[in-house]
LUMTOR-177375 format. One record per residue (C-alpha): residue number from 0; residue in three letters; x, y, z. Coordinates in nm, 3 decimals. Layout:
LUMTOR-177375
@k: NUM | r: ALA | u: X | v: Y | w: Z
...
end
This chain:
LUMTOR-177375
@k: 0 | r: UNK | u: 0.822 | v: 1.311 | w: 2.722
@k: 1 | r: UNK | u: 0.802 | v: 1.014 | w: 2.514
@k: 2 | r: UNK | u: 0.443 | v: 0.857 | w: 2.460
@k: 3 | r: UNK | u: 0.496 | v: 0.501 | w: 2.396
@k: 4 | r: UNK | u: 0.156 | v: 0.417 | w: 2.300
@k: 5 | r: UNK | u: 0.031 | v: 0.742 | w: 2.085
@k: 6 | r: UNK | u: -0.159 | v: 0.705 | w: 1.776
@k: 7 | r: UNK | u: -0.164 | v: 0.308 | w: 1.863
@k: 8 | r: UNK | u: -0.539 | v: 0.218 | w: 1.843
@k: 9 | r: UNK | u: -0.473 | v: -0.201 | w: 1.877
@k: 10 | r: UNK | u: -0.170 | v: -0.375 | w: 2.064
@k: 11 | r: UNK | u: 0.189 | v: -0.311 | w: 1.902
@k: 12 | r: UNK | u: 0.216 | v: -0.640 | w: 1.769
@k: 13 | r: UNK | u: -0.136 | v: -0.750 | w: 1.716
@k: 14 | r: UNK | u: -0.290 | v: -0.439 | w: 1.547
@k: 15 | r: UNK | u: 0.044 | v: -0.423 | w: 1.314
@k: 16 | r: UNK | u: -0.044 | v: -0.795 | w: 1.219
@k: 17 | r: UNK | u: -0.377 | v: -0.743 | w: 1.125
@k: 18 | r: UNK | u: -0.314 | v: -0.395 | w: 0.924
@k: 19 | r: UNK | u: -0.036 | v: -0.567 | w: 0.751
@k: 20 | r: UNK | u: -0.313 | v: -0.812 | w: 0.687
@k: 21 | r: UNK | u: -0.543 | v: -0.545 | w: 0.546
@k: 22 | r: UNK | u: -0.262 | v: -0.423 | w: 0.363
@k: 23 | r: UNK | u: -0.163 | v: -0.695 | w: 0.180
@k: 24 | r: UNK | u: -0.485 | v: -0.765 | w: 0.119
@k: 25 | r: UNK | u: -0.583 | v: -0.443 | w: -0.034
@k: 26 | r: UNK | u: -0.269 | v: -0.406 | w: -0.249
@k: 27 | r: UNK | u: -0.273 | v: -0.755 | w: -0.396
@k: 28 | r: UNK | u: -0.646 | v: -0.631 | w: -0.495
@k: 29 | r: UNK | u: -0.607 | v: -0.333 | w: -0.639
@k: 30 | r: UNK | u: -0.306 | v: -0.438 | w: -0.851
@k: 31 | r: UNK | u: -0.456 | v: -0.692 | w: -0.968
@k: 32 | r: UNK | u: -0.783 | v: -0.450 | w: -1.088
@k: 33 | r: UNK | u: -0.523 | v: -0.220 | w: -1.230
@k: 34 | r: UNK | u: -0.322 | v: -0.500 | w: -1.437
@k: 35 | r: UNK | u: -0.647 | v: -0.636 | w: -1.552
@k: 36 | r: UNK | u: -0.870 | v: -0.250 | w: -1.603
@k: 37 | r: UNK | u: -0.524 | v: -0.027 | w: -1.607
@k: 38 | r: UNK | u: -0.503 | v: 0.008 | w: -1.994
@k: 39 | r: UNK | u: -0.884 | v: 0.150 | w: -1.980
@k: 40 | r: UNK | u: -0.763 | v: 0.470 | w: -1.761
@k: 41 | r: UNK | u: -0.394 | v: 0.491 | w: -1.867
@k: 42 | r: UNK | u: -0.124 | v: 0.380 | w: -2.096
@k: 43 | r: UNK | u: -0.038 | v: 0.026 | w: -2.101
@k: 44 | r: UNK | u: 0.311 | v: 0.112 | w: -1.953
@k: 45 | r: UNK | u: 0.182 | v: 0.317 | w: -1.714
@k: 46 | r: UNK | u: -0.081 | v: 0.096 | w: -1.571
@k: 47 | r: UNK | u: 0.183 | v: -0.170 | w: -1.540
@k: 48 | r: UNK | u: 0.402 | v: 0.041 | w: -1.362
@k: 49 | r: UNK | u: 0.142 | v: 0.148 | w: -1.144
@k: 50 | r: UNK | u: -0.017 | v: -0.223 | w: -1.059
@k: 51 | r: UNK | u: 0.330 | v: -0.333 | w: -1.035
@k: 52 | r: UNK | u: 0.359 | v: -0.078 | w: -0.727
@k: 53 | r: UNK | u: 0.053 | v: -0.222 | w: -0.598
@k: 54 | r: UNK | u: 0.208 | v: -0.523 | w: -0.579
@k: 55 | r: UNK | u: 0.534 | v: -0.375 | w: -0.431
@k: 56 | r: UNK | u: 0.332 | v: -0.250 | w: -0.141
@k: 57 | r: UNK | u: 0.170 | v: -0.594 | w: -0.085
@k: 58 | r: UNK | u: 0.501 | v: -0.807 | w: -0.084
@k: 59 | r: UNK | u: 0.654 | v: -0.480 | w: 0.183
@k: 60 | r: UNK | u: 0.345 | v: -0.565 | w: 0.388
@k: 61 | r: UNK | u: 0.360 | v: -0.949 | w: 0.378
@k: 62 | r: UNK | u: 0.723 | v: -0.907 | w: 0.475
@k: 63 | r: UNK | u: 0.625 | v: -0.701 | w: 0.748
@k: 64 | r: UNK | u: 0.357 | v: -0.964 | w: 0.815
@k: 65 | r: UNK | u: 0.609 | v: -1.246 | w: 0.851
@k: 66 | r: UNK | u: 0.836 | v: -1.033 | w: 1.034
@k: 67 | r: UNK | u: 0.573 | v: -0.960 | w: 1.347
@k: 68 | r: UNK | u: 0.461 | v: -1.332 | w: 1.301
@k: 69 | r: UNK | u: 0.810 | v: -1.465 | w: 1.386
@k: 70 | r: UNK | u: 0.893 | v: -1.187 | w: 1.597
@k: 71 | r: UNK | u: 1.214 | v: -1.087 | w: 1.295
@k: 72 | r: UNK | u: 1.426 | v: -0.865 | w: 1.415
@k: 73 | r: UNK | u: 1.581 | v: -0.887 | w: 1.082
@k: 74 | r: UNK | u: 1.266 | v: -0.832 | w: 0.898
@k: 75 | r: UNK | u: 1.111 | v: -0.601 | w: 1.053
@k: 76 | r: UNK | u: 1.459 | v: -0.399 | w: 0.977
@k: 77 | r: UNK | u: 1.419 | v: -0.471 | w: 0.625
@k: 78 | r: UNK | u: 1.076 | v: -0.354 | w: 0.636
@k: 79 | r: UNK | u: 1.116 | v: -0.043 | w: 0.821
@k: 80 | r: UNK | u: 1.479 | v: 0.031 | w: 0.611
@k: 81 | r: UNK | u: 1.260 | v: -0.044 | w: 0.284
@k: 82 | r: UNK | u: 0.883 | v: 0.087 | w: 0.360
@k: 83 | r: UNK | u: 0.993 | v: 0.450 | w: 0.402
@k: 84 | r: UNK | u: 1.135 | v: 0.482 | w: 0.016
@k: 85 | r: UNK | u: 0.812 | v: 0.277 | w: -0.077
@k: 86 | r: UNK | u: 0.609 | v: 0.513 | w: 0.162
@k: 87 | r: UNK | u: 0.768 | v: 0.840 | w: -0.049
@k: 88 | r: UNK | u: 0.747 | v: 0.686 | w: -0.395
@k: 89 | r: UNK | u: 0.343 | v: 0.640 | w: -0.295
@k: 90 | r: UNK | u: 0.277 | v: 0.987 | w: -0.255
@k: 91 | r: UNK | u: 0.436 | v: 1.024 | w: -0.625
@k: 92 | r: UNK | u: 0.199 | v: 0.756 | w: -0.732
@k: 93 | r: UNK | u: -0.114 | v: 0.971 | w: -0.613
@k: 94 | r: UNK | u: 0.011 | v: 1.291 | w: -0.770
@k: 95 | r: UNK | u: 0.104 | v: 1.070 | w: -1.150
@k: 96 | r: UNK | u: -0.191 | v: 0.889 | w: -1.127
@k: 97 | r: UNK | u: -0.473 | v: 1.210 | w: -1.041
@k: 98 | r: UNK | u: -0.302 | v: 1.406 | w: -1.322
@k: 99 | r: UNK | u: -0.288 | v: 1.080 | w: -1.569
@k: 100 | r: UNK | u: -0.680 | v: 1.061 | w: -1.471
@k: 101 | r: UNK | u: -0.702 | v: 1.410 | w: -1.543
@k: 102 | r: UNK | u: -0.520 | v: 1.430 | w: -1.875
@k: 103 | r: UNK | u: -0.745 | v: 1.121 | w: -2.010
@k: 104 | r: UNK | u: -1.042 | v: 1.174 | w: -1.868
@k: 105 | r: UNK | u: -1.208 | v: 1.250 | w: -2.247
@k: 106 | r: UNK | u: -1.032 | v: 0.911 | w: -2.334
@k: 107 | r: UNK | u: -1.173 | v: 0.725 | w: -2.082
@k: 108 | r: UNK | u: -1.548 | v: 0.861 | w: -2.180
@k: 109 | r: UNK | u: -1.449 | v: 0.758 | w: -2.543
@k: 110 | r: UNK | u: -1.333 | v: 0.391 | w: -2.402
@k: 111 | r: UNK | u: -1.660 | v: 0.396 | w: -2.266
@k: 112 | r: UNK | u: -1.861 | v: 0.478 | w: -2.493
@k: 113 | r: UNK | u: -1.729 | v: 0.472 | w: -2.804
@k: 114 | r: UNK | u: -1.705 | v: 0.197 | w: -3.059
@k: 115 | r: UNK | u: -1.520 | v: -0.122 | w: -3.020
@k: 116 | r: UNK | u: -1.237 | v: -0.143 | w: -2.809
@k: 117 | r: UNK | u: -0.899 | v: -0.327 | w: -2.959
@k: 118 | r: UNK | u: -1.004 | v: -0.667 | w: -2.767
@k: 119 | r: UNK | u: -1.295 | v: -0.686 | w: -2.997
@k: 120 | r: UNK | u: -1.625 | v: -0.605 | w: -2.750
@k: 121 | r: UNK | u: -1.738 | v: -0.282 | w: -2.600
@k: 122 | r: UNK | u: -1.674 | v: -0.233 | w: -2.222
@k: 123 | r: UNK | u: -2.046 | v: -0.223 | w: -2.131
@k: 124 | r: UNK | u: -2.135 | v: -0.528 | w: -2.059
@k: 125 | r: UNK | u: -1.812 | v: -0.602 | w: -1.950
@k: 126 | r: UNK | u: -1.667 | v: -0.581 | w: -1.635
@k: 127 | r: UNK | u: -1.542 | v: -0.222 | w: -1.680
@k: 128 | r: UNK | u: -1.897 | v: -0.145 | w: -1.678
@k: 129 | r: UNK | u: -1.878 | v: -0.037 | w: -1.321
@k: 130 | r: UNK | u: -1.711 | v: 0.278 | w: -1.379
@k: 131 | r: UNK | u: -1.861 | v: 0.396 | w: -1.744
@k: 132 | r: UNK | u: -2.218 | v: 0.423 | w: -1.542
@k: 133 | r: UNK | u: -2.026 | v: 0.658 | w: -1.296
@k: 134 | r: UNK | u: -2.000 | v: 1.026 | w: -1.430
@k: 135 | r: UNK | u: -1.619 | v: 1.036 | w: -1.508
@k: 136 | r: UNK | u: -1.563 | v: 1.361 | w: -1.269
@k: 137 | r: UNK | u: -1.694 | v: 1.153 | w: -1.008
@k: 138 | r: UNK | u: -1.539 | v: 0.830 | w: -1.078
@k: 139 | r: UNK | u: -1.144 | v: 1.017 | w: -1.054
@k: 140 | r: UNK | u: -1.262 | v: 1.163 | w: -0.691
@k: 141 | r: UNK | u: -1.357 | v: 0.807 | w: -0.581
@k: 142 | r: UNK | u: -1.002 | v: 0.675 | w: -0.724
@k: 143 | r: UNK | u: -0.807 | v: 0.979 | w: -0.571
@k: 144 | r: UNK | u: -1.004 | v: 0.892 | w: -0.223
@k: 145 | r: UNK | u: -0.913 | v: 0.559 | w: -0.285
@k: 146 | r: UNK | u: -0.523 | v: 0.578 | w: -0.340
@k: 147 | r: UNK | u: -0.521 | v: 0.871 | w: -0.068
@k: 148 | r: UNK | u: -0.693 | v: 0.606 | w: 0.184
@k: 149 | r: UNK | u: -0.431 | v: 0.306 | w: 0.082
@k: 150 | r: UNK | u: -0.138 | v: 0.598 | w: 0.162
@k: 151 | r: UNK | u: -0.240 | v: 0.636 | w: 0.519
@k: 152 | r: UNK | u: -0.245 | v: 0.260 | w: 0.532
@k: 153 | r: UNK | u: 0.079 | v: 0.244 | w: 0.462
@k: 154 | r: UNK | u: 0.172 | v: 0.476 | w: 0.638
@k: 155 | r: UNK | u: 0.016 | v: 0.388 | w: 0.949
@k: 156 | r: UNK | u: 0.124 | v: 0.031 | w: 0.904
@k: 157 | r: UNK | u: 0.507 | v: 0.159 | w: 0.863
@k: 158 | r: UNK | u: 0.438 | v: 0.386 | w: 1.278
@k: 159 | r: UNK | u: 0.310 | v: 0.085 | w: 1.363
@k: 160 | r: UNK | u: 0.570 | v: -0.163 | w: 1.306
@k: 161 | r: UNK | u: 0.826 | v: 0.105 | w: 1.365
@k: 162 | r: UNK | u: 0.661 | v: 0.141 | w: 1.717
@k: 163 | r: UNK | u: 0.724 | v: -0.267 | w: 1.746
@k: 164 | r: UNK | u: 1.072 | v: -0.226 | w: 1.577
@k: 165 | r: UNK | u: 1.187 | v: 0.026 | w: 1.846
@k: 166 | r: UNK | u: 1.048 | v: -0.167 | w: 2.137
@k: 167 | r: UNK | u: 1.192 | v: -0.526 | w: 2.029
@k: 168 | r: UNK | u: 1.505 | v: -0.329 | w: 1.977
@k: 169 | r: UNK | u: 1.538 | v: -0.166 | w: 2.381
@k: 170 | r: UNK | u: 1.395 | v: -0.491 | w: 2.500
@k: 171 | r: UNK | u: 1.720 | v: -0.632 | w: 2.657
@k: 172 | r: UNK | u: 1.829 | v: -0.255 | w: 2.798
@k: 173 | r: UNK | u: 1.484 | v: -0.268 | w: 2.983
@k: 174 | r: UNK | u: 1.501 | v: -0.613 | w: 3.101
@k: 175 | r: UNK | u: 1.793 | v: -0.452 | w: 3.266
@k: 176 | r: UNK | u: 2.030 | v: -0.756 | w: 3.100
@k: 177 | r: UNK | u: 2.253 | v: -0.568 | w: 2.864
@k: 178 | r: UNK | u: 2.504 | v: -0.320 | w: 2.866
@k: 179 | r: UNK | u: 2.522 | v: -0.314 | w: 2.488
@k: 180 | r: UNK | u: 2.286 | v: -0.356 | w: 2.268
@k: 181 | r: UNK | u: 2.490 | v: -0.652 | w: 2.088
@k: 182 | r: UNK | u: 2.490 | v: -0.847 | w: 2.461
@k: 183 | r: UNK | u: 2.148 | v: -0.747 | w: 2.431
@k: 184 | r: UNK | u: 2.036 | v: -0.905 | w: 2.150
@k: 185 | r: UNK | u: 2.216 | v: -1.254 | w: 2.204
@k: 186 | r: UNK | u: 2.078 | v: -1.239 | w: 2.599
@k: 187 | r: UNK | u: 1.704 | v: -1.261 | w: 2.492
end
């Protein structure tokens, strides 16, 4: 039997609203950290691929945002059609970036304390300071935790509006009005 409202723990629509909210908001956030602090823990071309998949995940979630807004069949399609690759492609993301932390975790300890960086100051004092006072073992848990915790985001923000996606979809066959689904969707 089908439960229509497992794992839901706010309204369809509502909850899927304001974690698309949280989403967006969390994303835009932390890819903006990593364009600005990336080249401290990784590559340069790495931490530009990985803040520009930051910002990926924000502009899925603010099209999943407009989508429950205007009640989009369209694009909340496009979001569920799309989310899944992005949703896949994340847990890649937490796999490259632990084992990038890994691999440079004696870089970043030199970054931080070692002499003068190539932008001509030290990062204490700067606003990398935050993580050269953490112990570096500790400071790749908290970022693994971290990415791990904005995965089940997404991923609980892509059952969610796939929960609304399905329902606004067999809407007209439980109104009772449709014998199709296309007489359905024009009957609403």
């Amino acid at each position: 039997m089908w439960c229509n409202n497992c794992c839901l723990c706010f309204p369809v629509r509502g909850g899927a609203m304001w974690l698309a909210g949280l989403v967006i908001v969390v994303n835009a956030i932390g890819g903006i950290l990593l364009f600005l602090w990336g080249p401290y823990f990784f590559s340069s071309t790495m931490a530009m691929i990985f803040a520009g998949f930051s910002v990926i995940q924000a502009i899925t979630a603010g099209v999943a945002f407009l989508g429950l807004c205007n009640w989009s069949y369209m694009l909340t399609r496009m979001f569920v059609l799309v989310q899944w690759l992005v949703v896949f492609l994340g847990i890649a993301r937490i796999g490259t970036m632990a084992y990038q932390l890994q691999a440079n975790k004696d870089w970043i300890s030199s970054e931080c304390w070692g002499a003068v960086n190539d932008k001509g100051y030290t990062p204490m004092g700067t606003a990398a300071a935050f993580y050269c006072n953490t112990p570096i073992p500790t400071f790749i848990k908290l970022f693994i935790v971290g990415l791990v915790i904005d995965f089940v985001l997404n991923l609980y923000m892509y059952f969610v509006v796939w929960r609304f996606y399905v329902r606004m979809r067999l809407y007209p066959f439980q109104k009772g009005i449709a014998r199709t689904y296309e007489q359905g969707l024009y009957e609403i």
